[in-house]
N, C-alpha and C positions, 0 to 999 in steps of 0.2 A: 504494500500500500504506500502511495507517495504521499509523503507530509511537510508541510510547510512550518518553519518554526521562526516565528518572528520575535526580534527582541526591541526591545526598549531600553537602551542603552542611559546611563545613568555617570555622574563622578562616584558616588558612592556604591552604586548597585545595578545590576540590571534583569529585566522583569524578562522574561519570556513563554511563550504561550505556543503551542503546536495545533494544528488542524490538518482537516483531511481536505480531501476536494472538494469536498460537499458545506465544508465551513466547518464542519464539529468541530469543536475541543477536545482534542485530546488530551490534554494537562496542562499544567501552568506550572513555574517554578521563579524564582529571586535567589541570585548569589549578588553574592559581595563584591564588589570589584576590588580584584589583587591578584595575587602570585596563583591560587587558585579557582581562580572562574572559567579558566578552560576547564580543566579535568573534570570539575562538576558539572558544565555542560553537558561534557561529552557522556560523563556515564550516565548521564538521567536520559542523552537522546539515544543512548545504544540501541535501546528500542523500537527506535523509528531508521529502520535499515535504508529507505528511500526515502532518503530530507534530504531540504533545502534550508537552507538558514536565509533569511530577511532581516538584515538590520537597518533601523531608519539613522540616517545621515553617517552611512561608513566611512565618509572622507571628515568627520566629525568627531562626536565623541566616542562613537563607536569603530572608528578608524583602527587601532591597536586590536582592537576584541574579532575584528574582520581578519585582519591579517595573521593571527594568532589560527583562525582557524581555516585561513587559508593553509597557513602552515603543516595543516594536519589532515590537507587533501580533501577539505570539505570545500561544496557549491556557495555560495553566499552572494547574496544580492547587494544593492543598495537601495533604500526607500527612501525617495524625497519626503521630508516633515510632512510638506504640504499635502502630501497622495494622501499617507496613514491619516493626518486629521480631516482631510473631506472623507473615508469611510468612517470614523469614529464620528463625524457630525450626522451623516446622514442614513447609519446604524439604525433601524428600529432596537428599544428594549436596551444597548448597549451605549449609550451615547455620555455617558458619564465620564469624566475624566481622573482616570487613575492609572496605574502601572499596568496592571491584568487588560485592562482594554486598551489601552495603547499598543502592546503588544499584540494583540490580537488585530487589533487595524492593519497592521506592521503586517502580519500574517497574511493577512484577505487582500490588502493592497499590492504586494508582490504576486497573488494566485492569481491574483483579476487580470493584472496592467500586463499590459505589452511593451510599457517602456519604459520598465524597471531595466536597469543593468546590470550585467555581472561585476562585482568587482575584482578586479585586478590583484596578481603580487607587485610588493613593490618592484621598480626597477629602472631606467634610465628616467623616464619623466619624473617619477617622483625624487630622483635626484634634483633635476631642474626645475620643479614646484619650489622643493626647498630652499634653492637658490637664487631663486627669482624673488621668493615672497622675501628672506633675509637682504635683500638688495631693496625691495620697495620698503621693508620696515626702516631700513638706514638712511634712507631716502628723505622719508617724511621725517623722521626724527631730527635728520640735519634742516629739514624745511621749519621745522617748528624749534631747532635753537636758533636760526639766524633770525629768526621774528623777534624772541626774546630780546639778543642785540643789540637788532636795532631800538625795538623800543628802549633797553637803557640808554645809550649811545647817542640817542635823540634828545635824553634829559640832561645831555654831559655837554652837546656840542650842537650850535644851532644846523639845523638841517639834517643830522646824525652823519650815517654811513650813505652816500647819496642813490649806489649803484650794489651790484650781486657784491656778498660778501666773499671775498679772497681772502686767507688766511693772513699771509703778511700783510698786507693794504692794511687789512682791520686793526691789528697790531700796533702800526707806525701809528693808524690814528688815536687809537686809547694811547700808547707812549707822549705824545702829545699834549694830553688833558692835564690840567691845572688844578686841582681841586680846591674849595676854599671853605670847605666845610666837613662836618661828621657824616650826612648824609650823600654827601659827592663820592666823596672816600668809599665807603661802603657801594653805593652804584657802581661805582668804577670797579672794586673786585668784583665785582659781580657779572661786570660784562667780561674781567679778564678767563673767569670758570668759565662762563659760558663758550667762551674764545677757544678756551683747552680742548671744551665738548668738542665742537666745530673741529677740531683739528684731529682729534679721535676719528671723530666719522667718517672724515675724508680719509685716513689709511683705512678705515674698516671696509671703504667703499671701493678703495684702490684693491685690497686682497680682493673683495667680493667680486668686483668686474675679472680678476684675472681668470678665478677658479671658473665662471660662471662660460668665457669666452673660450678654457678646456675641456669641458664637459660637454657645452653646444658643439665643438670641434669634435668631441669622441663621439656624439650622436652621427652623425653623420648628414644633418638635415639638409635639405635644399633650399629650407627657408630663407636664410639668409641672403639666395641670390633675389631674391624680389627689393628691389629698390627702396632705401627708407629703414630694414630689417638689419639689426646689430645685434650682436649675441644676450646682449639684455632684452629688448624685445622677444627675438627668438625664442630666447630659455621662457619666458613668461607668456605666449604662446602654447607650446610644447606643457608647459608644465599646469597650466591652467585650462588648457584644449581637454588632457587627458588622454581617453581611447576613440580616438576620431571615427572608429566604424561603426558607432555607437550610432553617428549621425547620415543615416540614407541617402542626403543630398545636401550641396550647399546650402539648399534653401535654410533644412533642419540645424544648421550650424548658423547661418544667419542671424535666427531666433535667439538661438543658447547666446552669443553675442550682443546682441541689442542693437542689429544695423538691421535689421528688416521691421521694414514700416506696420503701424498696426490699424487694422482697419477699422474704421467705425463707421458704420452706416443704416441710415434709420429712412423711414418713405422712399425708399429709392434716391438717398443722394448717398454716394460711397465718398468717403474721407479717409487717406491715410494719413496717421499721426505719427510723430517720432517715437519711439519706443524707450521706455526707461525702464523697461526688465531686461532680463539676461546677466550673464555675467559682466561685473561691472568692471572688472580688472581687464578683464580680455579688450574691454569698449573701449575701453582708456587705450590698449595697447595700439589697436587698430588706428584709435584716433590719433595717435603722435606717427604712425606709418605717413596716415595722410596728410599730417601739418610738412613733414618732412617733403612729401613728394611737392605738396604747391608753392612751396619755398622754391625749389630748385626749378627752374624757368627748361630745361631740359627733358625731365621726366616724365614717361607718357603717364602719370597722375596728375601733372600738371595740367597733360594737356587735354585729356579727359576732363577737366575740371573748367577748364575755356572753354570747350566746344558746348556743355552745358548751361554754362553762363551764357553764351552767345544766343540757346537756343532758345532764352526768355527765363531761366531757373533763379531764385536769389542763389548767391553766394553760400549760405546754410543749405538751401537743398542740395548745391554742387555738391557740396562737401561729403552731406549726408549719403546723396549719389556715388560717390567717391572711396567712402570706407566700403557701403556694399560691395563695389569693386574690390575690393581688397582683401575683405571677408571673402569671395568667391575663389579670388588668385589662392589665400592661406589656405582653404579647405584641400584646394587641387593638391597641392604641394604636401601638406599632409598627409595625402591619400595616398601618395607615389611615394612618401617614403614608406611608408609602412606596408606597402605592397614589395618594396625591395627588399627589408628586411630577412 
């Protein structure tokens, strides 16, 4: 008999619940999360010879407890939150929110869906997720000390830092300042730590790009020859794309991205609007592909990008026009590697 065993992944615990095909229950069980919530999985589901395991958000908190059981040559799904609480909402008899029915949503929502996925062992992309997301978190965090900076460096010197903060430049200018009080004194170290921060994150960022520009190099991807794509893009791509055959056509990638228009239409008039779902990381990625290509007066994104301006578009539509483009070029590209593999 095949049975579906979903869980409900938890930091402290996780719930899990088995069914047939038919929906039954067949048990429920709660371990603890630690050193053993495999082994107690696995001896309570011995008894279910044809399982599947369902866990909602594997690349989450459930992420470890997936791979754990990948480890040990079992199927395992992933369940978007979203799938399991629209069967948990619209459950008759079940619709209460706790551990046991959450799991069991978990359960019903991988038997139903056709576009649950499997997940994956780890292995090159999730090398380059990890590298990618450790380069945007170094990223923003340098984005968010030069803010601080400035704003002290504004109350030190009329007009502050005027332009992008450069390590030495910033330097010369606090070496500069005069102070003529208790409170100047104290802002001034203040901007000198924050100076040091800045100065951390720029080698953190310098190792980051090297490792990151290896790794994309040991993949072996194609991506990089599309115009605009640099091994950070790339790895962030790749590493946030995931398993691209998950998605049956550009189109299905478009969406997961957030460059395919969405449509709203009511009495027979059709409107497509810009779309603000999808992945938001990916959106951003795509989008600095495109700021890159209309920058350089050479590239055929440039020039795709005029000929639609030409043919009555504003500039936002071009542009919008423009990533779809690019979202279509990325899919191909990922297709054919993965097909060479």
């Amino acid at each position: 008999m095949s049975v579906m065993i979903g869980i409900d992944p938890h930091k402290l615990l996780h719930a899990a619940c088995a069914i047939d095909r038919s929906e039954e229950e067949l048990g429920q069980l709660q371990v603890r999360s630690g050193p053993r919530q495999l082994s107690e999985l696995l001896s309570w589901a011995t008894r279910f010879e044809q399982r599947t395991w369902a866990i909602e958000s594997a690349g989450g908190l459930g992420y470890l407890l997936a791979q754990q059981l990948l480890g040990h040559g079992e199927t395992v799904l992933d369940v978007p939150p979203t799938l399991s609480a629209r069967v948990r909402v619209l459950g008759s008899g079940r619709s209460n929110k706790n551990d046991a029915n959450d799991a069991r949503a978990v359960a019903i929502a991988a038997l139903r869906s056709r576009s649950v996925a499997a997940v994956r062992a780890e292995d090159h992309v999730s090398v380059l997720r990890l590298l990618a997301k450790a380069q945007l978190d170094a990223s923003r965090a340098r984005s968010r000390a030069c803010s601080r900076l400035h704003a002290l460096v504004r109350e030190l010197v009329p007009g502050g830092i005027r332009k992008e903060i450069v390590a030495g430049q910033a330097l010369q200018v606090l070496d500069a300042i005069e102070t003529v009080n208790a409170t100047q004194r104290q802002r001034l170290e203040l901007a000198r730590e924050t100076l040091e921060e800045i100065e951390l994150l720029d080698v953190r960022m310098k190792r980051s790009k090297q490792r990151i520009t290896e790794a994309v190099k040991a993949s072996g991807t194609t991506l990089i020859d599309v115009y605009g794509i640099g091994p950070i893009i790339a790895a962030t791509i790749i590493g946030y794309t995931g398993d691209i055959t998950r998605f049956p056509t550009s189109g299905h990638y478009a969406a997961y991205n957030g460059t395919a228009p969405i449509e709203f239409s009511s009495s027979g008039r059709t409107v497509h609007r810009l779309s603000r779902r999808g992945n938001r990381t990916l959106n951003h990625a795509i989008h600095m592909i495109a700021v890159t290509q209309i920058r350089h007066l050479d590239s055929e994104g440039r020039a795709y990008f005029d000929r639609k301006v030409a043919e009555g578009r504003t500039k936002r539509e071009a542009m919008r026009s423009l990533k779809r483009q690019i979202s279509d070029r990325v899919h191909k590209h990922l297709v054919a590697d993965a097909r060479n593999k």
